[in-house]
PDBQT receptor file of N, H, CA, C and O in Angstrom, charges set to zero:
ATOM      1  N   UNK A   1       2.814  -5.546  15.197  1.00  0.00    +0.000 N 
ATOM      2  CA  UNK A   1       2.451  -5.706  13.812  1.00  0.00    +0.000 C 
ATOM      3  C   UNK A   1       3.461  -4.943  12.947  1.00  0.00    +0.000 C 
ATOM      4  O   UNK A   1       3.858  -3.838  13.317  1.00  0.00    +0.000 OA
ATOM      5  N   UNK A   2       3.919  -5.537  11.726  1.00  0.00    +0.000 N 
ATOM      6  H   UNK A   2       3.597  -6.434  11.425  1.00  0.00    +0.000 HD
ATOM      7  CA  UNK A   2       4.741  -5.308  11.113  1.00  0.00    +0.000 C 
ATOM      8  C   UNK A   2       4.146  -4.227   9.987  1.00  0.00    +0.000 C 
ATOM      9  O   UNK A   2       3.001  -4.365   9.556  1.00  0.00    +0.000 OA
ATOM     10  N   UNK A   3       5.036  -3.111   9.533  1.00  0.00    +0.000 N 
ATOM     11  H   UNK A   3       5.966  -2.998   9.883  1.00  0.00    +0.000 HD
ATOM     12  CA  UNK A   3       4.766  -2.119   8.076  1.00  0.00    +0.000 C 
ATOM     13  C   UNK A   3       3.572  -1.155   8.813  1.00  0.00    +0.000 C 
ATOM     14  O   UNK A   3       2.649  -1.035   8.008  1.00  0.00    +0.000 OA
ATOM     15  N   UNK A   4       3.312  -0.491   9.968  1.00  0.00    +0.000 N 
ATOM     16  H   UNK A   4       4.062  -0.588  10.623  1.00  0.00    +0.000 HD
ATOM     17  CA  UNK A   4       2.166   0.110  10.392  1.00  0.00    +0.000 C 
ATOM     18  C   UNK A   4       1.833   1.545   9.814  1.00  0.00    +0.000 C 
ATOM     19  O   UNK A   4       0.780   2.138   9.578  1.00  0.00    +0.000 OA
ATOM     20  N   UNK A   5       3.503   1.927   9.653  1.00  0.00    +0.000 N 
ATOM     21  H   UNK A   5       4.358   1.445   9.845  1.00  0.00    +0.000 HD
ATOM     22  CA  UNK A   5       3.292   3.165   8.392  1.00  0.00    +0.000 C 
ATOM     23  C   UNK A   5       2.352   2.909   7.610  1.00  0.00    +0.000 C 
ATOM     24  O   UNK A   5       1.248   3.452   7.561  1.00  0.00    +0.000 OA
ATOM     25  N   UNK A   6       3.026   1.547   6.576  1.00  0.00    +0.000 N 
ATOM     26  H   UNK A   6       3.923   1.106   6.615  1.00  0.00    +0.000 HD
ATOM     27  CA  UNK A   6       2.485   1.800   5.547  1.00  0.00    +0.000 C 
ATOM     28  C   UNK A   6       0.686   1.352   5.668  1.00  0.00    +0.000 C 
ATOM     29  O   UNK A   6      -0.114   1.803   4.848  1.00  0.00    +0.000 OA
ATOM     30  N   UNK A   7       0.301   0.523   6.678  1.00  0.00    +0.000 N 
ATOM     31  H   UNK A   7       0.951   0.157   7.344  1.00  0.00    +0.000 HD
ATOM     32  CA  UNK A   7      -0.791   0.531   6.694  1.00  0.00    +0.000 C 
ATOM     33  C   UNK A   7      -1.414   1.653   7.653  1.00  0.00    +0.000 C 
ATOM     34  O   UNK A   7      -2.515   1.267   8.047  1.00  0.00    +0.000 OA
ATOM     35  N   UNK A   8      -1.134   2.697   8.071  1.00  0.00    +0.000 N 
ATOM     36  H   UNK A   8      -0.240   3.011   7.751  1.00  0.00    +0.000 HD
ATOM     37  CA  UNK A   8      -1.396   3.468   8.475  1.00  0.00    +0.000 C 
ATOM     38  C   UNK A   8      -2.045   4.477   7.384  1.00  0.00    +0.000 C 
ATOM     39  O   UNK A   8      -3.181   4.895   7.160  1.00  0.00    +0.000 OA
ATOM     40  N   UNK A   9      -0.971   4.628   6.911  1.00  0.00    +0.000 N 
ATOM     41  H   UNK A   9      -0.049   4.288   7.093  1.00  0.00    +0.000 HD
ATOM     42  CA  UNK A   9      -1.369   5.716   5.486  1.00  0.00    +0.000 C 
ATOM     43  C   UNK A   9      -2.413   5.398   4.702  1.00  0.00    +0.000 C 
ATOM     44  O   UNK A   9      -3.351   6.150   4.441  1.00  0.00    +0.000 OA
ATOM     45  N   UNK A  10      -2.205   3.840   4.162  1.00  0.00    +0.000 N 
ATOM     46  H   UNK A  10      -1.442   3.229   4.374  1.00  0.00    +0.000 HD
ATOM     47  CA  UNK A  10      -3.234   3.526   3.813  1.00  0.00    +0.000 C 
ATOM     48  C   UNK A  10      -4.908   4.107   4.259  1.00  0.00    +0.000 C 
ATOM     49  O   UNK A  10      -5.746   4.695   3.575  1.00  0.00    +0.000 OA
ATOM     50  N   UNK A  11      -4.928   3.767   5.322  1.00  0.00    +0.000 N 
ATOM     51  H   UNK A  11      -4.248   3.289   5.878  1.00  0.00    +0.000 HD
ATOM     52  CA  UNK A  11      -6.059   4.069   6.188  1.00  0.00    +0.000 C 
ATOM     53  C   UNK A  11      -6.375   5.664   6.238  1.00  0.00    +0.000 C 
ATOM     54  O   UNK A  11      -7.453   6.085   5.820  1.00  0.00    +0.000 OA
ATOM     55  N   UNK A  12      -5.432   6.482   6.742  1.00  0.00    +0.000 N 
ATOM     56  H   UNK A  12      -4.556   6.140   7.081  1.00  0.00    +0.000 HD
ATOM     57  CA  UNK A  12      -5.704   7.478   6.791  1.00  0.00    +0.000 C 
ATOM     58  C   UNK A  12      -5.805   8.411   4.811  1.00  0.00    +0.000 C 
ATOM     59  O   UNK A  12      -6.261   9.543   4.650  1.00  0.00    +0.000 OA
ATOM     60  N   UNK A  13      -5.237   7.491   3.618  1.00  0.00    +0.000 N 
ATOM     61  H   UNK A  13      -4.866   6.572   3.748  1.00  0.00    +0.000 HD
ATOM     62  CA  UNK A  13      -5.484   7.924   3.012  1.00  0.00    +0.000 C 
ATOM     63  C   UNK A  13      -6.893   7.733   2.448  1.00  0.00    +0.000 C 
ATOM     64  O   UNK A  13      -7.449   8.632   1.817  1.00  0.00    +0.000 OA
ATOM     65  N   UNK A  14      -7.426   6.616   2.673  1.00  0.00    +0.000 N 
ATOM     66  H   UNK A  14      -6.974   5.886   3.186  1.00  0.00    +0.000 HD
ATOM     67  CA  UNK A  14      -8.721   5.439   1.919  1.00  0.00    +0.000 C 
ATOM     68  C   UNK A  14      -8.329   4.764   0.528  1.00  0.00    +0.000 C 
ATOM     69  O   UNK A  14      -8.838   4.578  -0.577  1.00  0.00    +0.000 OA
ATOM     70  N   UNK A  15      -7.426   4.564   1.039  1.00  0.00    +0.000 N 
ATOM     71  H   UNK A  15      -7.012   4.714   1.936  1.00  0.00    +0.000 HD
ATOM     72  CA  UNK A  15      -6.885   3.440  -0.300  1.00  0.00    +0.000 C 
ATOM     73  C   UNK A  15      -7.182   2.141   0.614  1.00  0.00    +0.000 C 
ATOM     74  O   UNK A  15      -7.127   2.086   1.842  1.00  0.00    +0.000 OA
ATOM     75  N   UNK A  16      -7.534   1.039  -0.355  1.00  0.00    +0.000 N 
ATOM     76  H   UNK A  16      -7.580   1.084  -1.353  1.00  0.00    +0.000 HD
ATOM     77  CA  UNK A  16      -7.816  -0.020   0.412  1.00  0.00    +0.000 C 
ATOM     78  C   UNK A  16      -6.651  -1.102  -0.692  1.00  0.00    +0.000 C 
ATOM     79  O   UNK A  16      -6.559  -1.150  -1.919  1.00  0.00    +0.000 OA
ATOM     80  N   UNK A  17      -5.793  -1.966   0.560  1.00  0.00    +0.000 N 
ATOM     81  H   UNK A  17      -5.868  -1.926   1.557  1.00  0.00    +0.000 HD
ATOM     82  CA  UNK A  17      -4.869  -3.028  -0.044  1.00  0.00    +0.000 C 
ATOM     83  C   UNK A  17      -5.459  -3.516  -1.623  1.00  0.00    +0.000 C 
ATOM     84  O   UNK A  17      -4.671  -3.133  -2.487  1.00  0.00    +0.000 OA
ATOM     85  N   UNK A  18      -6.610  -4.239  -2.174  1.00  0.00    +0.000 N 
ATOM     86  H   UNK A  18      -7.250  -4.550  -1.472  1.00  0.00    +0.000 HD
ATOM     87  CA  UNK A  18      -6.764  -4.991  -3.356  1.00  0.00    +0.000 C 
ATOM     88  C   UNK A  18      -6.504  -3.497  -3.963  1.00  0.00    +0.000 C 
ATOM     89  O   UNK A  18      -5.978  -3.801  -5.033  1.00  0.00    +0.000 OA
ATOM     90  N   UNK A  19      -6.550  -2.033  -3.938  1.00  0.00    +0.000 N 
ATOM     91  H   UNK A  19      -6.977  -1.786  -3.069  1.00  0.00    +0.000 HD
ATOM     92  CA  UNK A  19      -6.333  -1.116  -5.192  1.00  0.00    +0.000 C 
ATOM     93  C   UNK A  19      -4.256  -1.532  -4.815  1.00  0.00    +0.000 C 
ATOM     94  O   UNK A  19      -3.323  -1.521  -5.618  1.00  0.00    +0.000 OA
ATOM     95  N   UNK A  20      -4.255  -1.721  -3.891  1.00  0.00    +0.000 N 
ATOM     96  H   UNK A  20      -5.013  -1.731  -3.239  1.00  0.00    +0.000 HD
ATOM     97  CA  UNK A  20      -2.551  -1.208  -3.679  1.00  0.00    +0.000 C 
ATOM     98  C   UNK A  20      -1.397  -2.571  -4.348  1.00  0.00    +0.000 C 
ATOM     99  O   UNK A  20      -0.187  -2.624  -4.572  1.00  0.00    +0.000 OA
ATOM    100  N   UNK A  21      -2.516  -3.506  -4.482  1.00  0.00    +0.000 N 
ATOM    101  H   UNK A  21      -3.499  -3.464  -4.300  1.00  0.00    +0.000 HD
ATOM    102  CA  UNK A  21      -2.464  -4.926  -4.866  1.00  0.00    +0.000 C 
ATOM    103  C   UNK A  21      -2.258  -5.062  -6.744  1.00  0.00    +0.000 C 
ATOM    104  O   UNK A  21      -1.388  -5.558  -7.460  1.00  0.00    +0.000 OA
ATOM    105  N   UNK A  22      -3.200  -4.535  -6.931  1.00  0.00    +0.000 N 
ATOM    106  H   UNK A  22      -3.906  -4.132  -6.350  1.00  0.00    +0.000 HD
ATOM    107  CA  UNK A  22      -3.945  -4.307  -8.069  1.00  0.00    +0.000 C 
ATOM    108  C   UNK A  22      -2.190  -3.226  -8.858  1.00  0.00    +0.000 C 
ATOM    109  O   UNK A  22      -1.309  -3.778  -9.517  1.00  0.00    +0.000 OA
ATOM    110  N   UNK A  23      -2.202  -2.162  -8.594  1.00  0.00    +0.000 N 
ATOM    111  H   UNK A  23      -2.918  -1.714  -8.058  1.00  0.00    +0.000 HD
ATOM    112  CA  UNK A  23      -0.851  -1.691  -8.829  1.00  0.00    +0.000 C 
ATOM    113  C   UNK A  23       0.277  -2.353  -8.744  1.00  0.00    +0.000 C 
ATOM    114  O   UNK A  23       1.225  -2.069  -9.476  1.00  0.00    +0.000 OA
ATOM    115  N   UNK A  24       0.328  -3.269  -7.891  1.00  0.00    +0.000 N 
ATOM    116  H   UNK A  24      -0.441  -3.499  -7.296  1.00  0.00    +0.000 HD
ATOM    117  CA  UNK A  24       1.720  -3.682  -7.569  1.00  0.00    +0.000 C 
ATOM    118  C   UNK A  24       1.656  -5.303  -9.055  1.00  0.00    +0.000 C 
ATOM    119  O   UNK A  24       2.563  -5.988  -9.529  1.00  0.00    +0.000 OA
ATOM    120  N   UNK A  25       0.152  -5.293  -9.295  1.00  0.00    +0.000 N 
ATOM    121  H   UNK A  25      -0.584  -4.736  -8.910  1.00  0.00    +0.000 HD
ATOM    122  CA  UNK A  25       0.058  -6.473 -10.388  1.00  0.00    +0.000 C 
ATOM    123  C   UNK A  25       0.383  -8.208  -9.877  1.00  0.00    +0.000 C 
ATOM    124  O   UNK A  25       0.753  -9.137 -10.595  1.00  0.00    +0.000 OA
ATOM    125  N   UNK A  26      -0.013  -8.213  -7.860  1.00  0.00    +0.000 N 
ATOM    126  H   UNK A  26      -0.313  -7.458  -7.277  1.00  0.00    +0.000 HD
ATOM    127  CA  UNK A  26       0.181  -9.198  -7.262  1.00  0.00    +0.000 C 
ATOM    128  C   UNK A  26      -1.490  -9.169  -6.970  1.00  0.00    +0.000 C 
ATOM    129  O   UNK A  26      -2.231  -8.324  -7.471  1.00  0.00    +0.000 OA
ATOM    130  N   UNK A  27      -1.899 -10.149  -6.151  1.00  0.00    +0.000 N 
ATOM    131  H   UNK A  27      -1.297 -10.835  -5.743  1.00  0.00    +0.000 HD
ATOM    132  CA  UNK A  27      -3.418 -10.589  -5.549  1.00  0.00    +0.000 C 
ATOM    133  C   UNK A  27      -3.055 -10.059  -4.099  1.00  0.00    +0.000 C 
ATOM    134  O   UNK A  27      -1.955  -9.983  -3.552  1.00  0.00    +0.000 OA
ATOM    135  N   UNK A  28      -4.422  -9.688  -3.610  1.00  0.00    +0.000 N 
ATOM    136  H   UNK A  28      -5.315  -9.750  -4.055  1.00  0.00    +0.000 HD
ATOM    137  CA  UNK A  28      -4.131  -8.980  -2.274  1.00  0.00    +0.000 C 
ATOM    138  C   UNK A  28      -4.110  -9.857  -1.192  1.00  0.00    +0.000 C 
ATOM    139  O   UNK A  28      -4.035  -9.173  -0.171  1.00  0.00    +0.000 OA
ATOM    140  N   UNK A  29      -4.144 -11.246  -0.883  1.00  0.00    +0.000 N 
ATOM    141  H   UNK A  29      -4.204 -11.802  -1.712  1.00  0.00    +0.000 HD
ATOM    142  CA  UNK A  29      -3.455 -11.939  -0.534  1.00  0.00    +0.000 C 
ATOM    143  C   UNK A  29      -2.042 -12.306  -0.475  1.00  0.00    +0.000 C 
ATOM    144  O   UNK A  29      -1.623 -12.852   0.546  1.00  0.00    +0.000 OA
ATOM    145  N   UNK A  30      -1.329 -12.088  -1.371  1.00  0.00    +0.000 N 
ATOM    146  H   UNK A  30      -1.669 -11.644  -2.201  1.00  0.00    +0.000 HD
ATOM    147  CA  UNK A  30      -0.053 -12.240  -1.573  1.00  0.00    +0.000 C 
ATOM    148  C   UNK A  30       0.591 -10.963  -1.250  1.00  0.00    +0.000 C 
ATOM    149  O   UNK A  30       1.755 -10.914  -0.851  1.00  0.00    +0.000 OA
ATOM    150  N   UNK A  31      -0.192  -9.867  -1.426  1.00  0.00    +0.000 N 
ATOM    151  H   UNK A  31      -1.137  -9.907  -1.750  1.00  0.00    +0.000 HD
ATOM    152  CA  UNK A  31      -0.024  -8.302  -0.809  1.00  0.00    +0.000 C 
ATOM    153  C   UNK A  31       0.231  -8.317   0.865  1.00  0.00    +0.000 C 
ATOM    154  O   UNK A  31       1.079  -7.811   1.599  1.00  0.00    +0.000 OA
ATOM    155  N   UNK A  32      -0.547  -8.874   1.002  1.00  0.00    +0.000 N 
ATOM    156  H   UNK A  32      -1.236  -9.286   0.406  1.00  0.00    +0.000 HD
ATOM    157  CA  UNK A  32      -0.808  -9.026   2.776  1.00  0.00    +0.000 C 
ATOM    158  C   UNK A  32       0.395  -9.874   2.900  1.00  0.00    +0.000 C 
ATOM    159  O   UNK A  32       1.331  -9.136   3.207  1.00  0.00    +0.000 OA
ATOM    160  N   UNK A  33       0.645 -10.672   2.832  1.00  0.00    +0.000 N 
ATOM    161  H   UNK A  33      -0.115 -11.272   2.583  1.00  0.00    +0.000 HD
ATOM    162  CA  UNK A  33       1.574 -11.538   3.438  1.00  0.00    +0.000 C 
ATOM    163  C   UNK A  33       2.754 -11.183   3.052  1.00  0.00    +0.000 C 
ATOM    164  O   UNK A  33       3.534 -11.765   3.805  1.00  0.00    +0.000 OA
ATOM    165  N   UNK A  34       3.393 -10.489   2.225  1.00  0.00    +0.000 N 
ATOM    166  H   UNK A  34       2.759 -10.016   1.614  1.00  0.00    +0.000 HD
ATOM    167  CA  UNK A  34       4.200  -9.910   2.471  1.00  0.00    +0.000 C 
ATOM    168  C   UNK A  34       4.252  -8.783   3.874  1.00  0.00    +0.000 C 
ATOM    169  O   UNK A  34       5.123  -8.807   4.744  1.00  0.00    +0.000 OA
ATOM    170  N   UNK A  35       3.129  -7.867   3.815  1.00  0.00    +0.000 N 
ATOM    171  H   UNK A  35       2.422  -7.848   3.108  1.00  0.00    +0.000 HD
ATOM    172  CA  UNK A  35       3.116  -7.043   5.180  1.00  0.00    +0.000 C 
ATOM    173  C   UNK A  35       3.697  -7.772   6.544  1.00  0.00    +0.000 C 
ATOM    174  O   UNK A  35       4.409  -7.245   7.399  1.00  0.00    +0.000 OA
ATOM    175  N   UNK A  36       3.085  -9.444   6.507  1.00  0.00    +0.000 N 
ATOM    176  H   UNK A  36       2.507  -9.872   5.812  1.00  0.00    +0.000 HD
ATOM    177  CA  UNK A  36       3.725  -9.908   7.667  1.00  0.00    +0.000 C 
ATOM    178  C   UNK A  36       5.137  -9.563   8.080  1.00  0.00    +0.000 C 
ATOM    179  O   UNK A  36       5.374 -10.012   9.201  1.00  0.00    +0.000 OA
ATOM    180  N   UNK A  37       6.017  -8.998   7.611  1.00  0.00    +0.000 N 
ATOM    181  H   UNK A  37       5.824  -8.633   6.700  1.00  0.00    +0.000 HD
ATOM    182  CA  UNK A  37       7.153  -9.293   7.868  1.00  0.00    +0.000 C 
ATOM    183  C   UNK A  37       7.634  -7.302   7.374  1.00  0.00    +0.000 C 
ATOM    184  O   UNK A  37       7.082  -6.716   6.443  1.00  0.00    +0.000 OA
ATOM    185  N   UNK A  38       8.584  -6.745   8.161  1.00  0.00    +0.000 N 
ATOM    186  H   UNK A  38       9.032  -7.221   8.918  1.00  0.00    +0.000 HD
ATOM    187  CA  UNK A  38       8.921  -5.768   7.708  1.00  0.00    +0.000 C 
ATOM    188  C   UNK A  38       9.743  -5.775   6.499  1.00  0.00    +0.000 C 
ATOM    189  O   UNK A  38      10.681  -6.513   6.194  1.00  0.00    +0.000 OA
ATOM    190  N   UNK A  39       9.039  -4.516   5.688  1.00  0.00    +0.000 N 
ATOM    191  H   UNK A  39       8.277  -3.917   5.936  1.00  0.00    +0.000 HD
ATOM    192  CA  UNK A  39       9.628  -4.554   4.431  1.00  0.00    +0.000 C 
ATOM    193  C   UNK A  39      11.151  -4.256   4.337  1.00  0.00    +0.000 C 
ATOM    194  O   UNK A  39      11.744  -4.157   5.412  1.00  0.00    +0.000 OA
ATOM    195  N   UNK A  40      11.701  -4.135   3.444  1.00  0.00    +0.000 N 
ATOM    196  H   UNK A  40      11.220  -4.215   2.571  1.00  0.00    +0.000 HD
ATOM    197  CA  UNK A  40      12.891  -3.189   3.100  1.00  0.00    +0.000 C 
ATOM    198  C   UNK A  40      12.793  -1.795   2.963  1.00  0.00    +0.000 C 
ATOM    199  O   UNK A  40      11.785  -1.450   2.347  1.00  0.00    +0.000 OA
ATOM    200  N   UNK A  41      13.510  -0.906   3.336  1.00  0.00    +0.000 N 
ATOM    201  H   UNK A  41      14.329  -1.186   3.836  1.00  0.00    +0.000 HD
ATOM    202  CA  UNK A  41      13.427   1.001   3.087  1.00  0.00    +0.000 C 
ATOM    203  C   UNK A  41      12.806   0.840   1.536  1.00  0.00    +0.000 C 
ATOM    204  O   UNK A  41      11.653   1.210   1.312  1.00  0.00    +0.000 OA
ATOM    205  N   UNK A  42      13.660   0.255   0.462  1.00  0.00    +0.000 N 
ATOM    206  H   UNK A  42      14.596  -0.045   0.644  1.00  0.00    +0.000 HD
ATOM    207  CA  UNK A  42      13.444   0.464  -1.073  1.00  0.00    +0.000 C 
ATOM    208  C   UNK A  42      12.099  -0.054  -0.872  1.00  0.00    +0.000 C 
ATOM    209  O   UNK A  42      11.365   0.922  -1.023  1.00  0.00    +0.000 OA
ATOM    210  N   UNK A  43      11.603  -0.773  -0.689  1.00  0.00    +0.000 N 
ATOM    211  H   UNK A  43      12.200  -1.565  -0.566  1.00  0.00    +0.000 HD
ATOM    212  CA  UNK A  43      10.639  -1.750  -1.035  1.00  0.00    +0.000 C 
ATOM    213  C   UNK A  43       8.787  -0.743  -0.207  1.00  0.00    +0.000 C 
ATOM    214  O   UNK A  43       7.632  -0.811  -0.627  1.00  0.00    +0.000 OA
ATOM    215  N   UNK A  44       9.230  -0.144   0.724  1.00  0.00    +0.000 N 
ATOM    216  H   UNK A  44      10.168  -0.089   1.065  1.00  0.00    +0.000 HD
ATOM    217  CA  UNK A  44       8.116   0.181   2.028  1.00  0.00    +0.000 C 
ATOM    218  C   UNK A  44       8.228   1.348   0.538  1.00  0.00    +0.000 C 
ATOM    219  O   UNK A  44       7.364   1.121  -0.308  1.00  0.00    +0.000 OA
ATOM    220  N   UNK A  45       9.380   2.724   0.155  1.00  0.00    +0.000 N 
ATOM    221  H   UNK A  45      10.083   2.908   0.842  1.00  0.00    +0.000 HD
ATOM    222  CA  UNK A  45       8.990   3.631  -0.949  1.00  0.00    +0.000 C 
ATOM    223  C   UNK A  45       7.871   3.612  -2.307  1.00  0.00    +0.000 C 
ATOM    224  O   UNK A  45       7.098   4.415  -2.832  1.00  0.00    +0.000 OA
ATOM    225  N   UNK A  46       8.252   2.337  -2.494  1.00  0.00    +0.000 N 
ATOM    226  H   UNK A  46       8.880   1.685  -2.068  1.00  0.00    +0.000 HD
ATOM    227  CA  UNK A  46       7.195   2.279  -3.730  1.00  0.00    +0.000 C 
ATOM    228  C   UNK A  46       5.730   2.164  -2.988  1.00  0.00    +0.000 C 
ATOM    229  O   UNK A  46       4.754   2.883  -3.201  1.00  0.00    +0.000 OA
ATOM    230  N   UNK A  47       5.842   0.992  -1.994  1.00  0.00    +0.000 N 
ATOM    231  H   UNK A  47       6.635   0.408  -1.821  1.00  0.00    +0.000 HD
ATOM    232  CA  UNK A  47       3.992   0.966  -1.612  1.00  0.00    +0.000 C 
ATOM    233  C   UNK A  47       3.829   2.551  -0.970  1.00  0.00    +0.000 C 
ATOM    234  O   UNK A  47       2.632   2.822  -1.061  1.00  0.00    +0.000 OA
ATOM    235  N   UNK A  48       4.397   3.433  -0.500  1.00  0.00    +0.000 N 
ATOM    236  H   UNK A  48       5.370   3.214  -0.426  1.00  0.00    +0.000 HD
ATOM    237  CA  UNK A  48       4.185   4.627  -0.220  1.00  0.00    +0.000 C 
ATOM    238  C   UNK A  48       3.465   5.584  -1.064  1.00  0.00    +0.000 C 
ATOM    239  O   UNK A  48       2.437   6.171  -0.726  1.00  0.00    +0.000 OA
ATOM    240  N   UNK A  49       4.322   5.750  -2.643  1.00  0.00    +0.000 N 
ATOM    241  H   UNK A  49       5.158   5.273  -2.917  1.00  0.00    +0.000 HD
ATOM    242  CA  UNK A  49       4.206   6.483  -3.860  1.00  0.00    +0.000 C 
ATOM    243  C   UNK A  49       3.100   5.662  -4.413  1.00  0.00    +0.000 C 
ATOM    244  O   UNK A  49       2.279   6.383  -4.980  1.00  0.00    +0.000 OA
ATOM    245  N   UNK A  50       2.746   4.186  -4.449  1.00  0.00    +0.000 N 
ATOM    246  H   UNK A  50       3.413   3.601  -3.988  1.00  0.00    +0.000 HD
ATOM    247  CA  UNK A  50       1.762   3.647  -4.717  1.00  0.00    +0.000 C 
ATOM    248  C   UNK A  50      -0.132   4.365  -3.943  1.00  0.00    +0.000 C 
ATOM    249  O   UNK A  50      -1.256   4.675  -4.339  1.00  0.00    +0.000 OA
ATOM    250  N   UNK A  51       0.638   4.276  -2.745  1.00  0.00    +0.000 N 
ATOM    251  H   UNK A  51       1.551   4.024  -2.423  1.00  0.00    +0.000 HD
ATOM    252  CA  UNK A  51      -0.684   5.290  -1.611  1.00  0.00    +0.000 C 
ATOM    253  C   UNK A  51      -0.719   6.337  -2.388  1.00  0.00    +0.000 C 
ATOM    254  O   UNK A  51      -1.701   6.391  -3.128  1.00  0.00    +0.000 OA
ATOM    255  N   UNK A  52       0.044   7.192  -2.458  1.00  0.00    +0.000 N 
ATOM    256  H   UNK A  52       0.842   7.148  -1.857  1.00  0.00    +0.000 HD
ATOM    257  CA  UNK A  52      -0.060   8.556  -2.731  1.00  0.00    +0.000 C 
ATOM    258  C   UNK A  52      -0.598   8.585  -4.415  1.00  0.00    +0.000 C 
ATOM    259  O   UNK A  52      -1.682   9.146  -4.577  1.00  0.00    +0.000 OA
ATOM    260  N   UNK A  53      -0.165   8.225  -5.214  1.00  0.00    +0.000 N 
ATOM    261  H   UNK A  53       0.715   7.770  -5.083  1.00  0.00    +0.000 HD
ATOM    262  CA  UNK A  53      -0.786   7.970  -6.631  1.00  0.00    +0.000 C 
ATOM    263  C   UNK A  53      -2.420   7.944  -6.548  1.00  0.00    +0.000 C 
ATOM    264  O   UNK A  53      -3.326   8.669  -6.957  1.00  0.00    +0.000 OA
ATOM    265  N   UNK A  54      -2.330   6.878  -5.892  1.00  0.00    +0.000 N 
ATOM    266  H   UNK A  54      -1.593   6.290  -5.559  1.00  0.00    +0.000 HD
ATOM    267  CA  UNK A  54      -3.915   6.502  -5.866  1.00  0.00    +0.000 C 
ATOM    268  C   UNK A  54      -4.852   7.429  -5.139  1.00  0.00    +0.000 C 
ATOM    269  O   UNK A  54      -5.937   7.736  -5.632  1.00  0.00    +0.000 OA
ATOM    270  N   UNK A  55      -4.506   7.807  -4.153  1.00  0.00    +0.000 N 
ATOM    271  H   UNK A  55      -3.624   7.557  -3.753  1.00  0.00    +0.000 HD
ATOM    272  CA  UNK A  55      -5.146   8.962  -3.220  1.00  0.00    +0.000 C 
ATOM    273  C   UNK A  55      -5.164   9.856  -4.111  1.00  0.00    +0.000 C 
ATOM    274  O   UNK A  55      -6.302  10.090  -4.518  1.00  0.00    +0.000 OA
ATOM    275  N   UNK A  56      -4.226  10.549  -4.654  1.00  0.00    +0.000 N 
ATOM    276  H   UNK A  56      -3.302  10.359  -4.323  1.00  0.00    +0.000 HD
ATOM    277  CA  UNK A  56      -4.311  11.365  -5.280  1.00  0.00    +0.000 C 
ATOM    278  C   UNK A  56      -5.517  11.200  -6.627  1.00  0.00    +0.000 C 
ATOM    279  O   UNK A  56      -6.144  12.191  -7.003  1.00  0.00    +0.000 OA
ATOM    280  N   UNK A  57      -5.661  10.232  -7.075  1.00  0.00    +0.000 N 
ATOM    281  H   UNK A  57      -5.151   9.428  -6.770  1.00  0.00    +0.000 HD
ATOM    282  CA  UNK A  57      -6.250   9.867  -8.243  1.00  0.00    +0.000 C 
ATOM    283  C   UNK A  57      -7.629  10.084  -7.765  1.00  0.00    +0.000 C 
ATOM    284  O   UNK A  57      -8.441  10.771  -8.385  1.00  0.00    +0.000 OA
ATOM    285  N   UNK A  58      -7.944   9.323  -6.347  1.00  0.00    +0.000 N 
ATOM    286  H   UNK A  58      -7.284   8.765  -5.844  1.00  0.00    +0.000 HD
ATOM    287  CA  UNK A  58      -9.203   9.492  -5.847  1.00  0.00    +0.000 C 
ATOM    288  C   UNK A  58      -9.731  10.895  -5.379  1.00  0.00    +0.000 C 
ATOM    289  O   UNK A  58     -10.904  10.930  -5.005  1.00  0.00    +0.000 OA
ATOM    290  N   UNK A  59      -9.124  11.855  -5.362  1.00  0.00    +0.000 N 
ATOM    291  H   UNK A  59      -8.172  11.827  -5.666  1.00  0.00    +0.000 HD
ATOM    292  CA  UNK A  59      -9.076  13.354  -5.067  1.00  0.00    +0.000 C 
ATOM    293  C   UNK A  59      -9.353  13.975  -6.405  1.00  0.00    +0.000 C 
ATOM    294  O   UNK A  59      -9.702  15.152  -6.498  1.00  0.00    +0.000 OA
ATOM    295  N   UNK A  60      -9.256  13.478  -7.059  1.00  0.00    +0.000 N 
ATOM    296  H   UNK A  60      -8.972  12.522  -6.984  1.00  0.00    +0.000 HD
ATOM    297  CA  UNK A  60      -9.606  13.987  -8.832  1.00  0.00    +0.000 C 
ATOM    298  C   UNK A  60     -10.875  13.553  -9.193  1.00  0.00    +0.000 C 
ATOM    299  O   UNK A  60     -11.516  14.278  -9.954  1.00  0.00    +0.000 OA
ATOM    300  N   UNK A  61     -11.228  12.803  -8.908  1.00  0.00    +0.000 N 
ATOM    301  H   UNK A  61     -10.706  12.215  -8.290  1.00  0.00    +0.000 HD
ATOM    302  CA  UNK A  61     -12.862  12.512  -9.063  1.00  0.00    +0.000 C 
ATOM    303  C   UNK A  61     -13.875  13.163  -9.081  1.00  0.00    +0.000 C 
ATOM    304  O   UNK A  61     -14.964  12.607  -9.219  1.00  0.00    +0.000 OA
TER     305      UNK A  61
């Protein structure tokens, strides 16, 4: 399976794809299917800082 980092983090952060979707201003369908396929270095950074934003946001609550 392709991007396991980034769905790793995900998981271990509790961000769930439609919030990571929702940021990126795509449908989480179209989110996912990109995952099929490994990202680019530039490209895997932002959904990273995207995790971390949001985690973080959810830690402020």
């Amino acid at each position: 399976m392709c991007n396991m980092d980034l769905r790793q983090k995900a998981k271990e952060k509790g961000v769930f794809f439609w919030q990571i979707a929702a940021e990126l201003g795509v449908s989480e369908p179209t989110m996912t299917r990109r995952l099929r396929f490994e990202l680019p270095e530039q490209e895997k950074q932002k959904y990273l800082s995207i995790i971390d934003k949001l985690s973080s946001e959810k830690e402020a609550e």
